[in-house]
MMTF fields as JSON, N, C-alpha, C and O atoms, coordinates in Angstrom:
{
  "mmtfVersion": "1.0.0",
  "mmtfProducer": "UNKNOWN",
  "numBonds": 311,
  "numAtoms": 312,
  "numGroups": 78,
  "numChains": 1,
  "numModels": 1,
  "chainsPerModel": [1],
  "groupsPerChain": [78],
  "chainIdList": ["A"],
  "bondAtomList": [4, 2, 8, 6, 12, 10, 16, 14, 20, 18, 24, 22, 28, 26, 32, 30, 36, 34, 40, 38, 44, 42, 48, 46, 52, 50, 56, 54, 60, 58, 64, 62, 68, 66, 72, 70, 76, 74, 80, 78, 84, 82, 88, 86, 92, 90, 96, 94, 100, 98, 104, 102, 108, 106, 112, 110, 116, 114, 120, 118, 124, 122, 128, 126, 132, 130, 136, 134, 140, 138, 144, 142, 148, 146, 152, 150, 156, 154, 160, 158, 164, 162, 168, 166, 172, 170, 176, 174, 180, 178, 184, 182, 188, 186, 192, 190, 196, 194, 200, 198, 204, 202, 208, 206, 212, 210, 216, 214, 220, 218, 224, 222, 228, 226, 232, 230, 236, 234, 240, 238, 244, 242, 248, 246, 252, 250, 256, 254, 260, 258, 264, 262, 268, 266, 272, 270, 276, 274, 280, 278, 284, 282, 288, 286, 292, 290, 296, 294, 300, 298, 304, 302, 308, 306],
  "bondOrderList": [1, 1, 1, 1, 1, 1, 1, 1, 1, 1, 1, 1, 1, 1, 1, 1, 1, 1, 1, 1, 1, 1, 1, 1, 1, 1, 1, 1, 1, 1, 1, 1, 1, 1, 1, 1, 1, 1, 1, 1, 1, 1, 1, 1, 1, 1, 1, 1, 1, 1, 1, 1, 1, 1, 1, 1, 1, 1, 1, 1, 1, 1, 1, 1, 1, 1, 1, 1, 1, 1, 1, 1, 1, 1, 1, 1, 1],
  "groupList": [{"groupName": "UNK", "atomNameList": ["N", "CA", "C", "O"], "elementList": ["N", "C", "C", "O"], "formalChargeList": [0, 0, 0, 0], "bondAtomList": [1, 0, 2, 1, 3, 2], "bondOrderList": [1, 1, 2], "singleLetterCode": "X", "chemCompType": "L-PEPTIDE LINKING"}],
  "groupTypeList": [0, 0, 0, 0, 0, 0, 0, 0, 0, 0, 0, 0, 0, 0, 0, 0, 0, 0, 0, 0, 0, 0, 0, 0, 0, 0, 0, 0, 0, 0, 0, 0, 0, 0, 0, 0, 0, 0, 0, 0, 0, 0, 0, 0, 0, 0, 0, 0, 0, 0, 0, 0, 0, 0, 0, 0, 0, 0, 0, 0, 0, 0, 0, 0, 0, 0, 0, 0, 0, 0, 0, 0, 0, 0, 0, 0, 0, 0],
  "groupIdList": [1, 2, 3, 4, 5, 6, 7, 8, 9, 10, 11, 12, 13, 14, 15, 16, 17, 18, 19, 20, 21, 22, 23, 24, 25, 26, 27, 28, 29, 30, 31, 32, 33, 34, 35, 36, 37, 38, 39, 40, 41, 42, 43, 44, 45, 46, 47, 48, 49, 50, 51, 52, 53, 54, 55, 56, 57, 58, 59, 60, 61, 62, 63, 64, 65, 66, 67, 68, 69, 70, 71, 72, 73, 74, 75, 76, 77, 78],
  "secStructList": [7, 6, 6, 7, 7, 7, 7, 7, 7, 7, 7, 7, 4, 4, 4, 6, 2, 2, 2, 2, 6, 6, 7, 7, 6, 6, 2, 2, 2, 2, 6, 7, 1, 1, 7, 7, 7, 6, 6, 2, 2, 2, 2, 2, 2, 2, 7, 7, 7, 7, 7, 1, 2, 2, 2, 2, 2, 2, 2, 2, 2, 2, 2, 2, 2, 2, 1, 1, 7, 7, 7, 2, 2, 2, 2, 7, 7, 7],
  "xCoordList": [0.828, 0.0, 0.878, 1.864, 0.444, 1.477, 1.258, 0.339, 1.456, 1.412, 1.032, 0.863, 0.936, 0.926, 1.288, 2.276, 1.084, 1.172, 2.076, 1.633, 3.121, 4.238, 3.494, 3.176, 3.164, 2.277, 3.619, 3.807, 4.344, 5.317, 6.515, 7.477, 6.921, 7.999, 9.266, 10.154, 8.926, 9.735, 10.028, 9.344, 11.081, 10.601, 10.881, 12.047, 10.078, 9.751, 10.747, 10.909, 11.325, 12.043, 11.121, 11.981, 10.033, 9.079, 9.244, 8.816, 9.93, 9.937, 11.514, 11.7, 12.484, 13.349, 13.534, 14.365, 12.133, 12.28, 11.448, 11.944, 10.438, 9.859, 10.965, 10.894, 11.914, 12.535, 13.71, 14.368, 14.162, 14.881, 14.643, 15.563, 13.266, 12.519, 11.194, 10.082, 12.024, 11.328, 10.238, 9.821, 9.291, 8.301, 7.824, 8.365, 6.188, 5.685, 4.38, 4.032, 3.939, 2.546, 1.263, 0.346, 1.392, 0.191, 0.714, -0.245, 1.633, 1.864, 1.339, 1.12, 1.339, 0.91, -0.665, -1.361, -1.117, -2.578, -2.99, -3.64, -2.503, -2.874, -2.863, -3.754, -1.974, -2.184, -2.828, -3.315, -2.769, -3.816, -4.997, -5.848, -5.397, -6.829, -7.688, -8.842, -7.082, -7.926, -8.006, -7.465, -9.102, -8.58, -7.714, -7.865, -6.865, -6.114, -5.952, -6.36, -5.506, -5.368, -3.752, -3.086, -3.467, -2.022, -1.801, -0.798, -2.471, -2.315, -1.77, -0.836, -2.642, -2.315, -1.105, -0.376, -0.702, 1.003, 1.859, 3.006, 1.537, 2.427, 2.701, 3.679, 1.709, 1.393, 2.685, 3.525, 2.45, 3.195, 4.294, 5.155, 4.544, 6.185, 7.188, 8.361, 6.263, 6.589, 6.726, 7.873, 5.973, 6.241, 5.03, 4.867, 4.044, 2.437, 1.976, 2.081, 1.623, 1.316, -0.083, -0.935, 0.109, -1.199, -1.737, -0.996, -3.077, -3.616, -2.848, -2.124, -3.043, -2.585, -3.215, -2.366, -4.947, -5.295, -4.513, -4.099, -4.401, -4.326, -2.456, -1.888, -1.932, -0.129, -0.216, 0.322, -1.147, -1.179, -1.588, -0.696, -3.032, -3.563, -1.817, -1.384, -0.856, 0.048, 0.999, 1.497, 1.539, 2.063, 1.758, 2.457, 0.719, -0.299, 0.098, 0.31, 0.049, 0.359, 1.596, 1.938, 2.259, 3.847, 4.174, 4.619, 3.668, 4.349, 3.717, 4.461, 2.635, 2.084, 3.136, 3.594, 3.351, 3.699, 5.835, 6.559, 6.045, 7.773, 7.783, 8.66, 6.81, 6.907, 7.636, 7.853, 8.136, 8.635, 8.356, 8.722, 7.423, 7.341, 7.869, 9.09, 7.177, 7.655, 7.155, 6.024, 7.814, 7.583, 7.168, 7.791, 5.896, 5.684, 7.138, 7.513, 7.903, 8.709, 9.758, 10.403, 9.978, 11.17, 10.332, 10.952, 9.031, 8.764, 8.181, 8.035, 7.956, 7.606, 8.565, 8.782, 9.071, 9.638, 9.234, 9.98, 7.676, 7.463, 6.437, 6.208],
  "yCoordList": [-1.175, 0.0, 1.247, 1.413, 2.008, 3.349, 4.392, 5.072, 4.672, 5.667, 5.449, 6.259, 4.106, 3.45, 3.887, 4.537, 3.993, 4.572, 3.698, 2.551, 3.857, 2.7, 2.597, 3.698, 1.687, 1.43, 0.939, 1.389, -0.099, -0.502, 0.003, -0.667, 1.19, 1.535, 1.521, 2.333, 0.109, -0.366, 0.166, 1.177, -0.09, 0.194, 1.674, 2.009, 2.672, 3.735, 3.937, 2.979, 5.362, 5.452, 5.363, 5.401, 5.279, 5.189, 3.612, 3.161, 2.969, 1.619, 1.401, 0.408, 2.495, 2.798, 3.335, 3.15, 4.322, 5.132, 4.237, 3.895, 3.889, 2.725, 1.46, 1.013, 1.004, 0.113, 0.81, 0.063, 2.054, 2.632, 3.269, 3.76, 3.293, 3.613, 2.364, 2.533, 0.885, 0.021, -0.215, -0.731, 0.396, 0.507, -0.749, -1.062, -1.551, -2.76, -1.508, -0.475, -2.265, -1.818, -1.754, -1.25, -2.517, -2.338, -1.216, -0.739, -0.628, 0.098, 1.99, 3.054, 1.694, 2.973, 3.006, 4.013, 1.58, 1.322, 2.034, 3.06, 1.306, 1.065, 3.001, 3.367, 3.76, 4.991, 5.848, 6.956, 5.059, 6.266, 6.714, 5.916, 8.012, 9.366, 8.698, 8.379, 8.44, 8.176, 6.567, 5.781, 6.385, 5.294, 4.313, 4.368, 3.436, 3.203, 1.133, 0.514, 0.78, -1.229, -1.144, -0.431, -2.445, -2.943, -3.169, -3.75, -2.839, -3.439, -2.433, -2.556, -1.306, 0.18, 0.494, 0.914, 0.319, 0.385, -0.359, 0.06, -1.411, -2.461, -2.307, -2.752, -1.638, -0.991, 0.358, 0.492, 0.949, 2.151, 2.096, 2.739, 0.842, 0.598, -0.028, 0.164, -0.786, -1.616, -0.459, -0.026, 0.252, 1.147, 1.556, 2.667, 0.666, 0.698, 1.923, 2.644, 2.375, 4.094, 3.743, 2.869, 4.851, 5.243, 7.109, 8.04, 7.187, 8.28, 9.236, 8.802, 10.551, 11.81, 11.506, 11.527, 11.188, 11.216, 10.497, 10.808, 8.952, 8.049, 8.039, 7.37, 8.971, 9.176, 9.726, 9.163, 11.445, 12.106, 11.234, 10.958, 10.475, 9.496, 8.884, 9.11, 7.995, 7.475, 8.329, 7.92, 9.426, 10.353, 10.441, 9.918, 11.104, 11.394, 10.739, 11.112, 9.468, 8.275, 8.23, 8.259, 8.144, 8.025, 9.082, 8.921, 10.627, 11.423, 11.123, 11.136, 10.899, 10.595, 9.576, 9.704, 8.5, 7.436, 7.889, 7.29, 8.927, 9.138, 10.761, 11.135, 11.468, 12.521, 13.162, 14.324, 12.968, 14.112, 14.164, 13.318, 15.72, 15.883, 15.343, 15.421, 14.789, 14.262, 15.318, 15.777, 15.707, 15.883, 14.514, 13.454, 14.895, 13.908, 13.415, 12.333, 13.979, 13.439, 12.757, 11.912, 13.259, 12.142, 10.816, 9.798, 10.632, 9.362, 8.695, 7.474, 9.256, 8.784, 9.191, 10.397, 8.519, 8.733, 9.3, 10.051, 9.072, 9.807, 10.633, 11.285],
  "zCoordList": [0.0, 0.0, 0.0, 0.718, -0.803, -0.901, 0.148, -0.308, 0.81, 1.908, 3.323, 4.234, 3.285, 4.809, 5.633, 5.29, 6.85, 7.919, 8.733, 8.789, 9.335, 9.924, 11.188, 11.637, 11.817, 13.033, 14.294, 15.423, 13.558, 14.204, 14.801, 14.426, 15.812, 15.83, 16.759, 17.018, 17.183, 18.217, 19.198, 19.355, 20.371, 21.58, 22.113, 21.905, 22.766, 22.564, 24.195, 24.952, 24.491, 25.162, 26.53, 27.41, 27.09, 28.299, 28.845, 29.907, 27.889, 28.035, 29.022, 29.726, 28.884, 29.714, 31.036, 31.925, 30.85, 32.043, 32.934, 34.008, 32.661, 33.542, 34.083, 35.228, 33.138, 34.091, 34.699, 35.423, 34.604, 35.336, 36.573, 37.227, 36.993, 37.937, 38.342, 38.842, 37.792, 38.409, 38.699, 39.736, 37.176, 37.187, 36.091, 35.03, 36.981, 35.62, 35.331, 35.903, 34.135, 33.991, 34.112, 33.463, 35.313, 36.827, 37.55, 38.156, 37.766, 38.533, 37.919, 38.497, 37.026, 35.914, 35.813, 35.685, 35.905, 35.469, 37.143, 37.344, 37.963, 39.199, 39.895, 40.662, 39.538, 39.889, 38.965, 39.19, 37.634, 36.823, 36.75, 36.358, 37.07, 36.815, 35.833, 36.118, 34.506, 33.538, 33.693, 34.47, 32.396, 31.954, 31.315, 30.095, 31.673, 31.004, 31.3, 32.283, 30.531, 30.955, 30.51, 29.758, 31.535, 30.779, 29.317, 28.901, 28.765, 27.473, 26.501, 25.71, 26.759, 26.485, 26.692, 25.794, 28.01, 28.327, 27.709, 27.55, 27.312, 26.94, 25.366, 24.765, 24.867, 23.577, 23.307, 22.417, 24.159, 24.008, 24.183, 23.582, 25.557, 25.002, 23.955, 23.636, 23.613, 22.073, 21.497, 21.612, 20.89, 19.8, 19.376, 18.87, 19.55, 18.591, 18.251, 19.243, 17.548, 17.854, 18.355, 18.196, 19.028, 19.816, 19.698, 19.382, 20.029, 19.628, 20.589, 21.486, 20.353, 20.799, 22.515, 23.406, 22.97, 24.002, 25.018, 26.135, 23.955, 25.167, 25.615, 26.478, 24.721, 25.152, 26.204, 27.157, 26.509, 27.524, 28.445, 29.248, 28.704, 29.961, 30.44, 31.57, 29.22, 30.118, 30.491, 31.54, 30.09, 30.351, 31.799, 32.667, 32.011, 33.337, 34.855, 36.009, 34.018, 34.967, 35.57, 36.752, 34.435, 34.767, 35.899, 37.036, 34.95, 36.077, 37.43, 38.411, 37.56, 39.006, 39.83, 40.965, 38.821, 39.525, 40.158, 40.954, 39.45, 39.307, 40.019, 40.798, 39.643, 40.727, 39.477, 39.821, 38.152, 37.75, 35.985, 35.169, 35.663, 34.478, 33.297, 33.163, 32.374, 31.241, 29.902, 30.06, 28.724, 27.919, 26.834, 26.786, 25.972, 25.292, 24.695, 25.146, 23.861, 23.277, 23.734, 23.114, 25.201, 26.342, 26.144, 26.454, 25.683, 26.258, 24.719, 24.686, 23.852, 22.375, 21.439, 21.325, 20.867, 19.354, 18.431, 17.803, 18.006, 16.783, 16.744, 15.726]
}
């Protein structure tokens, strides 16, 4: 298909900061405001793209869960 959209973009740098701060993805689910499932997380660290909303929800989380601001792009690639 000509202009495909790359869905796949391997593992996204949030997938670092979570194990550098010894974080699983119950622990993100488990303090997050919004809604959010492990799966979603597990999504975003692979690479999967995900919509504009549901980056901020884990964003959200994270910082809750680490106590310190993230810019989208510290934690997504593309």
């Amino acid at each position: 298909m000509k202009g495909a959209i790359e869905r796949n973009l391997g593992e996204q740098p949030i997938a670092r900061i979570m194990a550098d701060n010894a974080l699983k993805s119950h622990d993100l689910v488990k303090i997050s405001t919004g809604h959010i499932t492990h799966k979603m997380v597990a999504r975003a660290c692979k690479g999967r793209r995900l919509t504009p909303n549901m980056k901020s929800k884990i964003r959200d989380a994270l910082t809750r869960a680490t106590d310190k601001v993230y810019a989208m792009d510290e934690l997504f690639n593309y």
